[in-house]
C-alpha positions as CSV (number, residue, x, y, z in Angstrom):
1,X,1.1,26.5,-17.4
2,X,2.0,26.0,-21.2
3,X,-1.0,25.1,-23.1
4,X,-2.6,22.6,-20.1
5,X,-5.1,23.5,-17.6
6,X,-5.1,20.3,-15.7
7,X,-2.7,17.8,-15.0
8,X,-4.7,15.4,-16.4
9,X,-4.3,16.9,-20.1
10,X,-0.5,16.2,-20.1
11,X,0.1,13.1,-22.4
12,X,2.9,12.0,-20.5
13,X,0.8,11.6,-17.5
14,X,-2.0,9.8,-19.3
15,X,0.4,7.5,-20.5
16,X,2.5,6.7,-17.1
17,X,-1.4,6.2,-15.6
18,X,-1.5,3.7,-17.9
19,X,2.0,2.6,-16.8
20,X,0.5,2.1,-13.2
21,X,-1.7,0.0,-14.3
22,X,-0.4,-1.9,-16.4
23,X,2.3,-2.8,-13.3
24,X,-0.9,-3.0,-11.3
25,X,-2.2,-5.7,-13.3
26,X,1.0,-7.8,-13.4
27,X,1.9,-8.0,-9.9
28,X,-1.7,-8.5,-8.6
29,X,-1.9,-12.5,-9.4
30,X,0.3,-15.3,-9.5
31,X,4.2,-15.4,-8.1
32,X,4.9,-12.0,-8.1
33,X,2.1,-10.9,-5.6
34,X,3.8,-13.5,-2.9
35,X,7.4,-11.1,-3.1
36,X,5.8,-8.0,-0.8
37,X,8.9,-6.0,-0.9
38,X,9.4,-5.8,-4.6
39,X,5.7,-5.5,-5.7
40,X,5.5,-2.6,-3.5
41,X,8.8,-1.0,-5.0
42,X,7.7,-1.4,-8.7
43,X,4.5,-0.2,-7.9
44,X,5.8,2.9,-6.1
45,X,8.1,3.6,-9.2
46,X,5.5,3.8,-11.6
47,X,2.9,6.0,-9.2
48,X,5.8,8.2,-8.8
49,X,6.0,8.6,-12.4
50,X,2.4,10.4,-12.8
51,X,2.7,12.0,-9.4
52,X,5.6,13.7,-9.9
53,X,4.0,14.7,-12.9
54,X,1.0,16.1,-11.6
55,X,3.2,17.8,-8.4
56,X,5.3,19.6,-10.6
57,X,2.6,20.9,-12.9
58,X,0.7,21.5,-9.8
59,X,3.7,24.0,-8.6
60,X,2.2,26.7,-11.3
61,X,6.2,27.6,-12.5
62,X,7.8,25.6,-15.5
63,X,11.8,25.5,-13.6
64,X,10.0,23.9,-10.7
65,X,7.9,21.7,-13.4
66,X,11.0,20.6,-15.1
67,X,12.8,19.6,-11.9
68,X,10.1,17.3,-11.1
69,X,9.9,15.8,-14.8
70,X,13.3,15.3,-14.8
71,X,12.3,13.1,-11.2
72,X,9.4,11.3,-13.6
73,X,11.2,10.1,-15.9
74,X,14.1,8.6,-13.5
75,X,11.2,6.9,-12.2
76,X,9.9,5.7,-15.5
77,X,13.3,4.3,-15.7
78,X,13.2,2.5,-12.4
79,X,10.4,0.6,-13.2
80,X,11.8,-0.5,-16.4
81,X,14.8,-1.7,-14.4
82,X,12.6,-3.6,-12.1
83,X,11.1,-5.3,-15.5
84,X,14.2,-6.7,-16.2
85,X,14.2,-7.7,-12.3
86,X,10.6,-9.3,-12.7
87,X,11.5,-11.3,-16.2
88,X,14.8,-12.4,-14.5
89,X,12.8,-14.3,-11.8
90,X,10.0,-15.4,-14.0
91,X,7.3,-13.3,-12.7
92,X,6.5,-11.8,-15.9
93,X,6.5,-13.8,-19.3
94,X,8.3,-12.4,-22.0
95,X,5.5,-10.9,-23.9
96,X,4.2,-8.9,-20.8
97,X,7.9,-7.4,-20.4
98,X,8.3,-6.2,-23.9
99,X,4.5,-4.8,-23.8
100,X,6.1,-2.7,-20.3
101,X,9.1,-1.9,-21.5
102,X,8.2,-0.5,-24.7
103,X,5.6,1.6,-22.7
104,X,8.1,2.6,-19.8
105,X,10.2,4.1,-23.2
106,X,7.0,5.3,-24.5
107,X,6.9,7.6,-21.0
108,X,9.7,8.5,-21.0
109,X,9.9,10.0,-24.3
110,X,6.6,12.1,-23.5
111,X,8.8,13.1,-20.2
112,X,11.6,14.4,-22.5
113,X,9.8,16.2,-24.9
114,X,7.8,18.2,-22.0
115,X,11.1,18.6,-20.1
116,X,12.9,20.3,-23.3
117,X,9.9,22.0,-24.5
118,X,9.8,24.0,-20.8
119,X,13.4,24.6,-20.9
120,X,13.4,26.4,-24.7
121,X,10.1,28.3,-23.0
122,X,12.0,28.8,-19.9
123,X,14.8,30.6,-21.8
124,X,12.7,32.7,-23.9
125,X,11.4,34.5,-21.0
């Protein structure tokens, strides 16, 4: 698949691991650890970032590849919904929502670029 050999060598999925932790991190302690419900739903949005990453690498054909970067990055931009969500109730200071939001965009720019690179491949072939 393209120039990778692991999943693990994508960018885009080193950067939405570091997404998953970041979210990790901020809804371990204070607050936002006592709301069950929506620690586990931001949570599963960002793992679903980097495991619909690595699924659709795993797949071994780019059109099934894209359809599940295209899946990433709606779930990059879940979780940066449920920032909003989290600063709205306080959870999260200021400073630690700018620092996830700008690496939610981050993602999802890394997302796009694989996504359209694989399409201009996929229609060379």
């Amino acid at each position: 698949m393209s120039t990778f050999k692991r999943f693990e060598d994508i960018k885009a999925w080193q950067l939405a691991r570091d997404l998953t932790k970041l979210i990790y991190n901020l809804t371990k302690d204070r607050e936002f650890s006592k709301d069950y419900n929506f620690v586990s739903q931001i949570r599963r949005s960002a793992v679903s970032v980097m495991s619909n990453i690595a699924e659709g690498f795993e797949r071994y054909t780019k059109k099934e590849f894209v359809q599940f970067l295209i899946i990433a990055k709606a779930s990059a931009g879940e979780t940066r919904s449920h920032l909003y969500a989290a600063l709205d109730a306080k959870y999260i200071t200021e400073e630690e929502f700018i620092k996830a939001k700008e690496l939610c965009e981050v993602v999802s720019k890394h997302i796009w670029n694989l996504t359209n690179y694989l399409k201009k491949e996929i229609t060379n072939t």
